[in-house]
C-alpha positions as CSV (number, residue, x, y, z in Angstrom):
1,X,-21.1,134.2,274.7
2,X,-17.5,133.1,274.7
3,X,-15.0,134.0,272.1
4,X,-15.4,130.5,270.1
5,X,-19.1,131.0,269.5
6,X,-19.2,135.1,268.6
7,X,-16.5,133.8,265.6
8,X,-18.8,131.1,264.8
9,X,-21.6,133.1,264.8
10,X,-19.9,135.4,262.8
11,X,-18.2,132.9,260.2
12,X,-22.1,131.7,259.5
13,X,-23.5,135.0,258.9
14,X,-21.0,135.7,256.6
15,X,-21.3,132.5,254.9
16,X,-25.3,133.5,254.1
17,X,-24.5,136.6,253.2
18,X,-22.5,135.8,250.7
19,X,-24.3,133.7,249.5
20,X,-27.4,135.8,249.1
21,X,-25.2,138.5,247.5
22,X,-24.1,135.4,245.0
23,X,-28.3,134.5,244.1
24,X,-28.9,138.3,243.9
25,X,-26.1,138.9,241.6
26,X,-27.9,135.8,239.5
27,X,-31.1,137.1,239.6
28,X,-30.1,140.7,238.5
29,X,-27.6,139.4,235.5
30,X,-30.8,136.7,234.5
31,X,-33.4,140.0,234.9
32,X,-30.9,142.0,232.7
33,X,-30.4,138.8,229.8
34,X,-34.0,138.5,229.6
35,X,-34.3,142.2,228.8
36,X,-32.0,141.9,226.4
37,X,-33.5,138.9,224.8
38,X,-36.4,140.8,224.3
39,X,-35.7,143.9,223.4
40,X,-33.6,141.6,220.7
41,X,-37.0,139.5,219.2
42,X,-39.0,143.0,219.3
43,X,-36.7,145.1,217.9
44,X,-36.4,143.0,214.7
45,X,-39.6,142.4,214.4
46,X,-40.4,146.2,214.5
47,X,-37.9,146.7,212.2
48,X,-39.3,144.2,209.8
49,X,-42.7,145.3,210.3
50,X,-41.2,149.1,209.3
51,X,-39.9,147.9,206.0
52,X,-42.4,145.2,205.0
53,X,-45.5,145.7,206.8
54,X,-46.8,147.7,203.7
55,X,-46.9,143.8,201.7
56,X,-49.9,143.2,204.6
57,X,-51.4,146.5,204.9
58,X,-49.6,147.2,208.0
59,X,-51.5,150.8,209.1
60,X,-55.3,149.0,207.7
61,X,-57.7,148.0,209.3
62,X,-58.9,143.8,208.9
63,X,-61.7,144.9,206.8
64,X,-59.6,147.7,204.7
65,X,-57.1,144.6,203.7
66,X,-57.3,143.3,200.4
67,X,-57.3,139.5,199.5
68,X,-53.9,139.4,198.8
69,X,-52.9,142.2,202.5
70,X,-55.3,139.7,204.1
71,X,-53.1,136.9,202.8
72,X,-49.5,138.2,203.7
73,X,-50.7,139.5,207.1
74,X,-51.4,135.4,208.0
75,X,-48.4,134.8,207.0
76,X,-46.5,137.6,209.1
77,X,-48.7,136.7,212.0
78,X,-47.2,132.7,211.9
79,X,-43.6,134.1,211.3
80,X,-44.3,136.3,214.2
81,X,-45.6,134.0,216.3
82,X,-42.3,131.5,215.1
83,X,-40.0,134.2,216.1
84,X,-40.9,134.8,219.4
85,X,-41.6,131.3,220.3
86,X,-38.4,130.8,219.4
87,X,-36.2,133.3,221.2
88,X,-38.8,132.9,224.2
89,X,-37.3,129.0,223.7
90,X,-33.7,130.2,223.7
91,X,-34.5,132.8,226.6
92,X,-35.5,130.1,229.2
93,X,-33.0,127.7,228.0
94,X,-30.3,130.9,228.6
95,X,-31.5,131.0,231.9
96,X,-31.4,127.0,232.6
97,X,-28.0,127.0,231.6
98,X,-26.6,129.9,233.7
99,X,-28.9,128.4,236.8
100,X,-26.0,125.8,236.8
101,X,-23.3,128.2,237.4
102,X,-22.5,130.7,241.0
103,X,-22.2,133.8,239.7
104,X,-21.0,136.9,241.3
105,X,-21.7,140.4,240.1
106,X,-18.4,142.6,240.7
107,X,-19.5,146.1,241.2
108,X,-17.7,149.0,240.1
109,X,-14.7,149.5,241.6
110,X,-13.1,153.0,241.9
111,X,-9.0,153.1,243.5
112,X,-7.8,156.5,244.4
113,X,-4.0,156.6,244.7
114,X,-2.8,159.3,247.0
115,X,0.4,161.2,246.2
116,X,1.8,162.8,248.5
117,X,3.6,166.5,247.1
């Protein structure tokens, strides 16, 4: 193989890797948003649940609810549902939007600087 091809051959295998480091560096910051997303929707809604759930009974069993538990715990259970249908909405339309961008993850990067005594 002459000298021509070997930088050719080079030049190309750069040029994929590069740009599987730039889809892997997509994938890991969409993997990391989505995390965040939801950890986002269930965290509220835990919190909510820990300050309201006692309006629907919230440690009861179905059958242990009153009319009016039974009632409120519908209700939670559509809210719910509306929550996480939404941010599951805004999740994927997150990761549509940042599917049209080349993204690059830039490690950590640690200079020493010598001195010299």
């Amino acid at each position: 193989m002459d000298h021509y091809a070997m930088k050719k051959l080079h030049e190309t295998v750069k040029k994929q890797n590069e740009e599987k480091y730039k889809d892997n560096s997509k994938r890991r910051l969409m993997a990391n948003i989505g995390k965040k997303f939801q950890t986002t929707m269930i965290g509220a809604i835990a919190k909510f649940e820990d300050e309201f759930g006692y309006l629907w009974g919230n440690d009861k069993e179905d059958e242990e609810r009153t009319q009016k538990e039974a009632i409120m715990f519908e209700k939670w259970q559509d809210v719910r549902t509306a929550i996480l249908n939404n941010g599951n909405n805004q999740s994927r339309a997150a990761m549509d939007e940042m599917n049209q961008y080349t993204i690059s993850w830039n490690k950590f990067h640690t200079e020493f600087i010598v001195k010299s005594v």
